[in-house]
FIKOLZA-1660 file (N, C-alpha, C; in steps of 0.1 Angstrom, whole numbers, plus 5000, padded with zeros to 4 digits):
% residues 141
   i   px   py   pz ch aa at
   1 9571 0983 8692  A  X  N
   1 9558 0983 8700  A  X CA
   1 9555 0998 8703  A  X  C
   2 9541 0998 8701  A  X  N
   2 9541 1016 8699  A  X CA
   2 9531 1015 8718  A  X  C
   3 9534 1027 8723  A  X  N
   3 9531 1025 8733  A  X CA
   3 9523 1035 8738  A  X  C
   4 9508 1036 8743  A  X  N
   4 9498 1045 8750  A  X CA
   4 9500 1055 8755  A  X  C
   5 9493 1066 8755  A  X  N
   5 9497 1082 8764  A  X CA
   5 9500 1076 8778  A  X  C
   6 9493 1073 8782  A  X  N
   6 9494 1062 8796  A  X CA
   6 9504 1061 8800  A  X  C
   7 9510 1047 8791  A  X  N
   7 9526 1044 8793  A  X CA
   7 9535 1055 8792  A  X  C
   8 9537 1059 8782  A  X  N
   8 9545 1068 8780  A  X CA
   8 9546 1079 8794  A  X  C
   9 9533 1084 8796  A  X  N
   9 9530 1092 8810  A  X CA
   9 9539 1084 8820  A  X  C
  10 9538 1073 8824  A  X  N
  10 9546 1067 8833  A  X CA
  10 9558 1068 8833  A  X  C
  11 9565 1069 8824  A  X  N
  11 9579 1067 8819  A  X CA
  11 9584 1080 8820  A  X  C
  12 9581 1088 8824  A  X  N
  12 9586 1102 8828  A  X CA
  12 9594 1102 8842  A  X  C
  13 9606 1108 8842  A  X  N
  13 9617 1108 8849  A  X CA
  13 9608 1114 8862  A  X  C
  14 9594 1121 8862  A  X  N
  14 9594 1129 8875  A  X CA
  14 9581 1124 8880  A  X  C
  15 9576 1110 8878  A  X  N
  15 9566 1106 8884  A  X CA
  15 9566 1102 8896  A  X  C
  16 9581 1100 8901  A  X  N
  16 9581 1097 8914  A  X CA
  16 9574 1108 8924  A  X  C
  17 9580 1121 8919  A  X  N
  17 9582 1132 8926  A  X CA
  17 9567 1136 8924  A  X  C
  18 9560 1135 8914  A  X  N
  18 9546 1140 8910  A  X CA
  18 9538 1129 8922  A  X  C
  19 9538 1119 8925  A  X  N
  19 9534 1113 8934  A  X CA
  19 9535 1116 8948  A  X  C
  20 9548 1118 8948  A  X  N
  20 9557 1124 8966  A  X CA
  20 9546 1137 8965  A  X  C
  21 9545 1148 8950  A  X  N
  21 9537 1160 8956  A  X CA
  21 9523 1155 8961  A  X  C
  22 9518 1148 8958  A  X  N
  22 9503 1143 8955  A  X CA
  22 9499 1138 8971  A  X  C
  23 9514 1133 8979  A  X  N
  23 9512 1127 8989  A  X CA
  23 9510 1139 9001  A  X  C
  24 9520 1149 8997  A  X  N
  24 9521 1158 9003  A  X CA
  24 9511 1169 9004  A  X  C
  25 9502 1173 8993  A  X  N
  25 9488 1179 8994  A  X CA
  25 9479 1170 9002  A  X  C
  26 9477 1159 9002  A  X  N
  26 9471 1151 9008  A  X CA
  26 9468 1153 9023  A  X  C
  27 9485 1157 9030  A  X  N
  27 9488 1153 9041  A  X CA
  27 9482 1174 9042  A  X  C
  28 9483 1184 9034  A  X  N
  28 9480 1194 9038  A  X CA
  28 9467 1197 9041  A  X  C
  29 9461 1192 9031  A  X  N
  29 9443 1190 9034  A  X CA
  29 9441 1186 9044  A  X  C
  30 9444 1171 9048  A  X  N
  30 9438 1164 9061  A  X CA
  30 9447 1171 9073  A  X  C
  31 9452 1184 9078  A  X  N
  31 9456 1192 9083  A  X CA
  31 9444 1204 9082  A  X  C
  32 9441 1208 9071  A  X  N
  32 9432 1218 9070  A  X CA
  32 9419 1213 9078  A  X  C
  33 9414 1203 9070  A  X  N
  33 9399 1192 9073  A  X CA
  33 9399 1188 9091  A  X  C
  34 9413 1188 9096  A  X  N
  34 9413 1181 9109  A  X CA
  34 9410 1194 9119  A  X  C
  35 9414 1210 9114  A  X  N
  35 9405 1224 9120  A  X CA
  35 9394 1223 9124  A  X  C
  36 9386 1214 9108  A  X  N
  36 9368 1218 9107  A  X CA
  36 9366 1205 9115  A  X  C
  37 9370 1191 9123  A  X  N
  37 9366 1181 9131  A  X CA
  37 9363 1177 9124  A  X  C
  38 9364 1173 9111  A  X  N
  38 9357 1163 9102  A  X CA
  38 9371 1151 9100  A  X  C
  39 9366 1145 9108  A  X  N
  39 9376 1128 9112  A  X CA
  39 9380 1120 9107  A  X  C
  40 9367 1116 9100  A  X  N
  40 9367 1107 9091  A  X CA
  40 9377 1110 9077  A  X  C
  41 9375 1123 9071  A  X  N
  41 9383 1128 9063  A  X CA
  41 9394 1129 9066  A  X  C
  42 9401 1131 9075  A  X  N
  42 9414 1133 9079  A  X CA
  42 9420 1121 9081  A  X  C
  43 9411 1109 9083  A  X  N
  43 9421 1098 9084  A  X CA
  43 9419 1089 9070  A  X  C
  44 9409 1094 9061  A  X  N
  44 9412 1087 9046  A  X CA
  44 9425 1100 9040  A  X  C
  45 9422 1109 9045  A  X  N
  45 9434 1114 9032  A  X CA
  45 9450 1115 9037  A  X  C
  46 9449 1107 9052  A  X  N
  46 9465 1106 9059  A  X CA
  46 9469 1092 9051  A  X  C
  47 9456 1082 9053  A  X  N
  47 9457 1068 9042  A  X CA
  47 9461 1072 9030  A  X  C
  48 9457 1080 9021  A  X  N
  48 9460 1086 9008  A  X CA
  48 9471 1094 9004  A  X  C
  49 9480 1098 9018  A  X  N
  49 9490 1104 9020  A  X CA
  49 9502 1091 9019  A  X  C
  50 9498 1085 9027  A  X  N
  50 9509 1074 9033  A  X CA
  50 9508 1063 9015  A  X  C
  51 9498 1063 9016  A  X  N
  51 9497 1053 9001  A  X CA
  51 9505 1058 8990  A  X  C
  52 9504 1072 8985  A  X  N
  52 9513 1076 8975  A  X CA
  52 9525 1076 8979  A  X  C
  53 9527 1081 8990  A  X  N
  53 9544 1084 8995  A  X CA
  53 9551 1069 8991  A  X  C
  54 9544 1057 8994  A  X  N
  54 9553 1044 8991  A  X CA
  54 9550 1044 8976  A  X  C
  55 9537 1047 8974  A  X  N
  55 9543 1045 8955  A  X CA
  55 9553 1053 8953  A  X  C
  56 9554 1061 8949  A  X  N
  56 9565 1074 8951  A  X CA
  56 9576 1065 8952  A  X  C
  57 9580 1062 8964  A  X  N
  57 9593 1055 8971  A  X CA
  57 9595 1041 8960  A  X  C
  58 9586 1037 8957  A  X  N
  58 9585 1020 8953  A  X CA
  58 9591 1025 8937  A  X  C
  59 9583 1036 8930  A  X  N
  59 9586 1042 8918  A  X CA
  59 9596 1047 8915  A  X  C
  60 9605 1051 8920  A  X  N
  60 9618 1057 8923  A  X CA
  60 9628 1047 8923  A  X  C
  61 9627 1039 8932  A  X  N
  61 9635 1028 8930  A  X CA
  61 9634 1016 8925  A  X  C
  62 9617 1013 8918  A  X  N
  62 9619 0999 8908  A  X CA
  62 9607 1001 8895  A  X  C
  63 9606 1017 8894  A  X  N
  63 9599 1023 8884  A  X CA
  63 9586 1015 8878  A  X  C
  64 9579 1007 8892  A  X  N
  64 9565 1004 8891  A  X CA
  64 9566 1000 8906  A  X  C
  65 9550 0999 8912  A  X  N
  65 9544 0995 8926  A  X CA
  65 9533 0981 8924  A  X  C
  66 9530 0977 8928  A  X  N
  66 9519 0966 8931  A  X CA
  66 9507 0974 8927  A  X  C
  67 9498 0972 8922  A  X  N
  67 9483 0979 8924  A  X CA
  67 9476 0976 8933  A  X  C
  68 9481 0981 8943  A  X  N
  68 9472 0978 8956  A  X CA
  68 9469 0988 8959  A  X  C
  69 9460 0991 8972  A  X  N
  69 9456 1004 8979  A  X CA
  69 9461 0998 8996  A  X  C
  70 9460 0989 8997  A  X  N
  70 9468 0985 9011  A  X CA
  70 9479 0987 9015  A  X  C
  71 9481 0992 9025  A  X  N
  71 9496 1001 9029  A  X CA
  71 9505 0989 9035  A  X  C
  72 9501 0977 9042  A  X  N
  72 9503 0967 9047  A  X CA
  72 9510 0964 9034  A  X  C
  73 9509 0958 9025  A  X  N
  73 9512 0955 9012  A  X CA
  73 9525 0962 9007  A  X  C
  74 9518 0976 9003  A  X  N
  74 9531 0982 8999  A  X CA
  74 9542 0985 9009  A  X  C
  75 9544 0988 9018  A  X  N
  75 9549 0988 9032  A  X CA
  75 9563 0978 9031  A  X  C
  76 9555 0963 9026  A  X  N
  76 9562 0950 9025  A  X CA
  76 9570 0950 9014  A  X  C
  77 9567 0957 9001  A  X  N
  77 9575 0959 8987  A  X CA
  77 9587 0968 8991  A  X  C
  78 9584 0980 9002  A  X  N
  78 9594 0986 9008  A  X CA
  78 9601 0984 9008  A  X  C
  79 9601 0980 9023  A  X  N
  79 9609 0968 9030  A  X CA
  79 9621 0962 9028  A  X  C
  80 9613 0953 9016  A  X  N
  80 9622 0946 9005  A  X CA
  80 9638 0955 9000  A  X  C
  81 9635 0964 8999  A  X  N
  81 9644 0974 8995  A  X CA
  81 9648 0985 9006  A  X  C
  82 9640 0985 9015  A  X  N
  82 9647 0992 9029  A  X CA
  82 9644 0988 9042  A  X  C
  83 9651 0981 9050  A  X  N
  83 9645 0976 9061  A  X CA
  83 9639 0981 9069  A  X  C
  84 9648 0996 9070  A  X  N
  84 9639 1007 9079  A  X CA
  84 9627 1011 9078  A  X  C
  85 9620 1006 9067  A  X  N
  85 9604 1010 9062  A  X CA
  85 9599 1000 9076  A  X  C
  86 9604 0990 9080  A  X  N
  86 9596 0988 9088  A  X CA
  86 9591 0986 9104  A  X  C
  87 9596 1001 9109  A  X  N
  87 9586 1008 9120  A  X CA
  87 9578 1013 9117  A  X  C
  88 9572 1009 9106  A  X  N
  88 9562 1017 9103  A  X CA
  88 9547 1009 9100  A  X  C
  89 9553 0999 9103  A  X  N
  89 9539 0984 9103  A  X CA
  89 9532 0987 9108  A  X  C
  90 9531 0988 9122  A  X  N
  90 9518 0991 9130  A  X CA
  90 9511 1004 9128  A  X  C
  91 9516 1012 9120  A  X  N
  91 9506 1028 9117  A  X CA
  91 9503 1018 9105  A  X  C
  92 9508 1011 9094  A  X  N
  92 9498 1013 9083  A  X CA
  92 9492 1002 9085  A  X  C
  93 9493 0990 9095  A  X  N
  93 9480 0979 9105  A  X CA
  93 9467 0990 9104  A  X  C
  94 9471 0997 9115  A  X  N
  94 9460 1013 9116  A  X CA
  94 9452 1017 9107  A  X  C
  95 9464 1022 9100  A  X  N
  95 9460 1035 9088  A  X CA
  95 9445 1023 9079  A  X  C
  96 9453 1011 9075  A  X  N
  96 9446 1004 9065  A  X CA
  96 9430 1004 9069  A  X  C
  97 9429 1006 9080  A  X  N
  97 9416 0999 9080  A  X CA
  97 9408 1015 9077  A  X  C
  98 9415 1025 9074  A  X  N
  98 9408 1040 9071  A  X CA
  98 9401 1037 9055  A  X  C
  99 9408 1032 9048  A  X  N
  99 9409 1032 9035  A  X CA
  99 9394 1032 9024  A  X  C
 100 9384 1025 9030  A  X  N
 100 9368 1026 9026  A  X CA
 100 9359 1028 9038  A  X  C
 101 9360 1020 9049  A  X  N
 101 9354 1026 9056  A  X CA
 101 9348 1043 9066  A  X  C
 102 9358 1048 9058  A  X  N
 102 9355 1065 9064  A  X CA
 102 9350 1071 9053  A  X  C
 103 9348 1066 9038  A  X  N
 103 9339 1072 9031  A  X CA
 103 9325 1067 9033  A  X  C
 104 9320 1056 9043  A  X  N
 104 9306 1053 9041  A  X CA
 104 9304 1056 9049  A  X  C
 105 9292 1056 9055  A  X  N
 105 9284 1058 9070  A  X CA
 105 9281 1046 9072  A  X  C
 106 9283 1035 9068  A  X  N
 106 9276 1020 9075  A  X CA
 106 9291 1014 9079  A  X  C
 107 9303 1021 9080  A  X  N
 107 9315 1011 9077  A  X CA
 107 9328 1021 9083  A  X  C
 108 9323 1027 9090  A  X  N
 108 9334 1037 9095  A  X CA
 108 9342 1028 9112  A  X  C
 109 9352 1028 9110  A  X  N
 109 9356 1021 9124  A  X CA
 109 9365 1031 9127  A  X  C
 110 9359 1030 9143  A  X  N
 110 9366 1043 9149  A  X CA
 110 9356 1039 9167  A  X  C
 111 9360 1048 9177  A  X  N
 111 9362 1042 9188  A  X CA
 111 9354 1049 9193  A  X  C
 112 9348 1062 9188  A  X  N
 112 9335 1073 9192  A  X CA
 112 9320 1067 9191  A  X  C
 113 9312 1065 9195  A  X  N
 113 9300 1062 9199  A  X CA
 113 9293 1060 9185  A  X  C
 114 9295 1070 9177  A  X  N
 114 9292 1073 9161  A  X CA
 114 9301 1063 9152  A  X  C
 115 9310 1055 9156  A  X  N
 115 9319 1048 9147  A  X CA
 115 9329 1056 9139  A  X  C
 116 9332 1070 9145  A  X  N
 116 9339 1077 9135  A  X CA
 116 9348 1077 9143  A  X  C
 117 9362 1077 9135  A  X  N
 117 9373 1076 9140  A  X CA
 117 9375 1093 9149  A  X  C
 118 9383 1089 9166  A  X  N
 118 9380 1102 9171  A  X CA
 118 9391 1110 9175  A  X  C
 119 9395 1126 9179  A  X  N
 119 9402 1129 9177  A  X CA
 119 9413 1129 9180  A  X  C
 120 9419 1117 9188  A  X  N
 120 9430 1110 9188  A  X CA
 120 9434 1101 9176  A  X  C
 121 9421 1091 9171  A  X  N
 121 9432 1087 9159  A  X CA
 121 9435 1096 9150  A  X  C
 122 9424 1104 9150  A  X  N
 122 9429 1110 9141  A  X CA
 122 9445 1117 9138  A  X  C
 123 9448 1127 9154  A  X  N
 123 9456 1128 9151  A  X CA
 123 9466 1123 9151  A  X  C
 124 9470 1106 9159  A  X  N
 124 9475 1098 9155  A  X CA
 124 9478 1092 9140  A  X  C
 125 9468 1091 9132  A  X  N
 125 9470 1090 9119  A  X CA
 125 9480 1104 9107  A  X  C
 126 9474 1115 9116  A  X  N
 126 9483 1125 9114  A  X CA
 126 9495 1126 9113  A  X  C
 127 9503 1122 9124  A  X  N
 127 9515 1120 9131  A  X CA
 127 9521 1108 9119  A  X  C
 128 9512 1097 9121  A  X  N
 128 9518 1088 9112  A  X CA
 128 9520 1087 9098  A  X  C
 129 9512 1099 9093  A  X  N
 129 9513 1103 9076  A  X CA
 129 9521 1113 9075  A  X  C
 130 9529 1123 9087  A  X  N
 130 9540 1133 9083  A  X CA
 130 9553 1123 9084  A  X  C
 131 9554 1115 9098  A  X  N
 131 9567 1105 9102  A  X CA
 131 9567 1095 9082  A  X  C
 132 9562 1090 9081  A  X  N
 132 9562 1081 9066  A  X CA
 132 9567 1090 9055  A  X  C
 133 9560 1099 9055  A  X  N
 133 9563 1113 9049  A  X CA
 133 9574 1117 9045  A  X  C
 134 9579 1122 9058  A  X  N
 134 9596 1125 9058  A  X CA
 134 9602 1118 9058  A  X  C
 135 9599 1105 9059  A  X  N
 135 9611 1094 9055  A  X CA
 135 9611 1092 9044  A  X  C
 136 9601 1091 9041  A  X  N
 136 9603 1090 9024  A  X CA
 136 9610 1099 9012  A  X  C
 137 9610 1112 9017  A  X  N
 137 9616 1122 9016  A  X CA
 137 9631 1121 9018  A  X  C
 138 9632 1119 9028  A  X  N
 138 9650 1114 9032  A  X CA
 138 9657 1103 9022  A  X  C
 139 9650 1095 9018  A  X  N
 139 9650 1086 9006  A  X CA
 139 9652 1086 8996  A  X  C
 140 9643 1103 8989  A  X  N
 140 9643 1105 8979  A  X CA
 140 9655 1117 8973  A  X  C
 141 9660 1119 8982  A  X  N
 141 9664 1131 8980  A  X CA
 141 9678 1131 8974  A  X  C
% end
């Protein structure tokens, strides 16, 4: 069976870690973006942080993830393989609901007058995308 650039791309020993980086720029931006007060961004790219970090984790140890974008989801595939993944339910309860809603203006939930998430969750979502972060790290290492 002859197999896709795709596949093959997957099958590389360092996709885990290419992922873990991917989570990790993520979590640097929405640090930079969280300076300029833009909220909404900071709490999709802590979602986008916390999302790769479990592929990452999930890819490492069963060299594929669910195709999901729900962290609730992947969270649970964790789990499965680390129990300690789960103090971390109620941030990705949280985090999940960042995931489309903070790119539209009709669909943003958040607790500011404007519907935009405000600068507590945010930096709550913060907090919760370095803690996922470094555990996953500790994991991987």
């Amino acid at each position: 069976m002859k197999l896709s650039v795709k596949e093959k791309f997957c099958m590389t020993a360092t996709l885990p870690q290419q992922w873990f980086n991917r989570a990790s720029e993520d979590l640097t931006v929405a640090r930079l973006v969280f300076k300029e007060n833009h909220l909404a961004h900071v709490c999709f790219l802590c979602q986008q942080c916390i999302e790769k970090s479990l592929k990452a984790y999930l890819l490492a140890k069963t060299a594929g993830y669910p195709r999901t974008h729900k962290l609730v989801d992947l969270l649970g595939e964790c789990q499965k393989l680390d129990p300690d993944f789960a103090r971390f339910s109620e941030d990705c309860l949280t985090i999940d609901q960042y995931y489309i809603p903070t790119r539209y203006p009709n669909g943003v939930p958040g607790s500011s007058s404007s519907g935009i998430p405000d600068k507590r969750e945010a930096e709550a979502a913060l907090a919760s995308a370095e803690a996922i972060l470094q555990f996953v790290s500790s994991l991987l290492v």
